[in-house]
C-alpha positions, 0 to 999 in steps of 0.5 A, a space after each residue: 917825091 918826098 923824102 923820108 928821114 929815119 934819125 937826126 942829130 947835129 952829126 948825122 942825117 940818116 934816111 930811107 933810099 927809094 929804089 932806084 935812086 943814086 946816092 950821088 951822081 958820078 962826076 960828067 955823067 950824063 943824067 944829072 939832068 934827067 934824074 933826082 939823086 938822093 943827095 940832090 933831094 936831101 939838098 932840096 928838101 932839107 937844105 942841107 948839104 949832107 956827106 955819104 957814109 957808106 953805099 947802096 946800090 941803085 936798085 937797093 932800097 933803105 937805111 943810109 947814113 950821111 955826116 953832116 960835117 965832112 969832119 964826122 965821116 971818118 968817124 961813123 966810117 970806122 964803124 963800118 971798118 971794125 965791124 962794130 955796126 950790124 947791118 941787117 938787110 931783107 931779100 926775096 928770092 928764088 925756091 926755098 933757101 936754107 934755115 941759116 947760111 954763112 957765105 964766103 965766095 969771094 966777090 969781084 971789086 970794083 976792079 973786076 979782075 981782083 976778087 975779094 973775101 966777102 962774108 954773109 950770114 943768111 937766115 931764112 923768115 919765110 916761104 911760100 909755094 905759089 901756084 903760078 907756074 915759072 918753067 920749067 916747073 908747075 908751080 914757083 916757090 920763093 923765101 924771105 930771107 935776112 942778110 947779115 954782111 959782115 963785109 961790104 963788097 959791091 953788089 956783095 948780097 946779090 952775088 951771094 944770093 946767086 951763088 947759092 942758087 937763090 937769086 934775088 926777086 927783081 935783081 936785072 943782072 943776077 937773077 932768074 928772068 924768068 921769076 921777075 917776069 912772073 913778079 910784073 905779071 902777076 904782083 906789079 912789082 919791078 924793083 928789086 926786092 932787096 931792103 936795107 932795113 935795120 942798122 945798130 951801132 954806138 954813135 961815135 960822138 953821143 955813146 947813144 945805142 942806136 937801133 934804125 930802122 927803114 919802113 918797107 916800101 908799098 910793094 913789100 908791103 902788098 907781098 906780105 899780105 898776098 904771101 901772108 909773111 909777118 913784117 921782120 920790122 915788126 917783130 924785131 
């Protein structure tokens, strides 16, 4: 697997994640032997010992962020903290979601008795009616959507994506079974569909206005030509 680097600097290495990949391996687990985590792959291709900014899900694919120096973290954290970086991300989910959208259901924490507020704005880019029967329907209808968190609570655009009853295409754990059946089936696609696509931010040591961008992975690609759907990417 080789590894895909967005932008880098003498303060920062930013970089695409692959579905399915950890960021880092949690201390004693267990499967550090048996899978690659992106900062382990990042060391080996790079050699370079690189610090996690902020986080995405396993599942997730896209733009992540590392300080090269546990100095900067702080720093590019802040930006996270104020609000002062934009962070768009692109789902494909279930039935035809709303043209705009502001969430703010209250998302459990990593402690799970304690909820916190949780804000996303969702835009809708495309749809597209398939005519693959999903039940209890005859036919499946399925959107691309835009995200922007404004907060970024754990699994925050998943749970939002559920709670509006458009589930994430792909997601194990809050989507429809019966819709990510049908995806393998029929288009060959396992993961989830959820990209980390676009950051833009004041890099906080060079002033630089920065726009980032993470290509889509293959399966995206082939969704957009099978649902003929422009590249977001693309166009912004």
């Amino acid at each position: 697997m080789s590894l895909q680097i967005i932008f880098e600097d003498e303060y920062l290495l930013c970089v695409s994640k692959p579905n399915n990949m950890l960021v880092h391996h949690a201390h004693h687990s267990r499967n550090v032997a048996d899978e690659t985590s992106l900062l382990q792959l990042i060391l080996f291709e790079t050699s370079l010992k690189v610090y996690p900014i902020h986080r995405l899900d396993r599942k997730t694919s896209g733009i992540i962020l590392f300080a090269k120096e546990t100095k900067y973290v702080s720093k590019f954290q802040d930006l996270f903290t104020n609000n002062e970086i934009i962070k768009t991300y692109y789902g494909v989910v279930r039935g035809f979601s709303p043209e705009a959208k502001i969430i703010d259901s209250p998302v459990k924490g990593r402690d799970a008795n304690v909820h916190k507020e949780a804000l996303t704005y969702l835009k809708t880019l495309e749809q597209v009616t398939l005519d693959i029967p999903v039940k209890p329907y005859d036919s499946s209808r399925y959107s691309l959507v835009a995200f922007t968190p404004k907060t970024g609570r754990m699994h925050q655009l998943r749970v939002h994506s559920n709670k509006i009853s458009h589930p994430l295409i792909g997601d194990p754990k809050y989507g429809d079974k019966n819709h990510n059946i049908m995806f393998e089936e029929n288009f060959d696609c396992k993961n989830m569909f959820l990209h980390a696509g676009k950051l833009e931010f004041k890099h906080p040591f060079t002033n630089e206005k920065l726009v980032l961008k993470a290509p889509y992975p293959k399966d995206w690609i082939a969704l957009f030509k099978e649902f003929n759907w422009k590249n977001p990417l693309e166009e912004s």
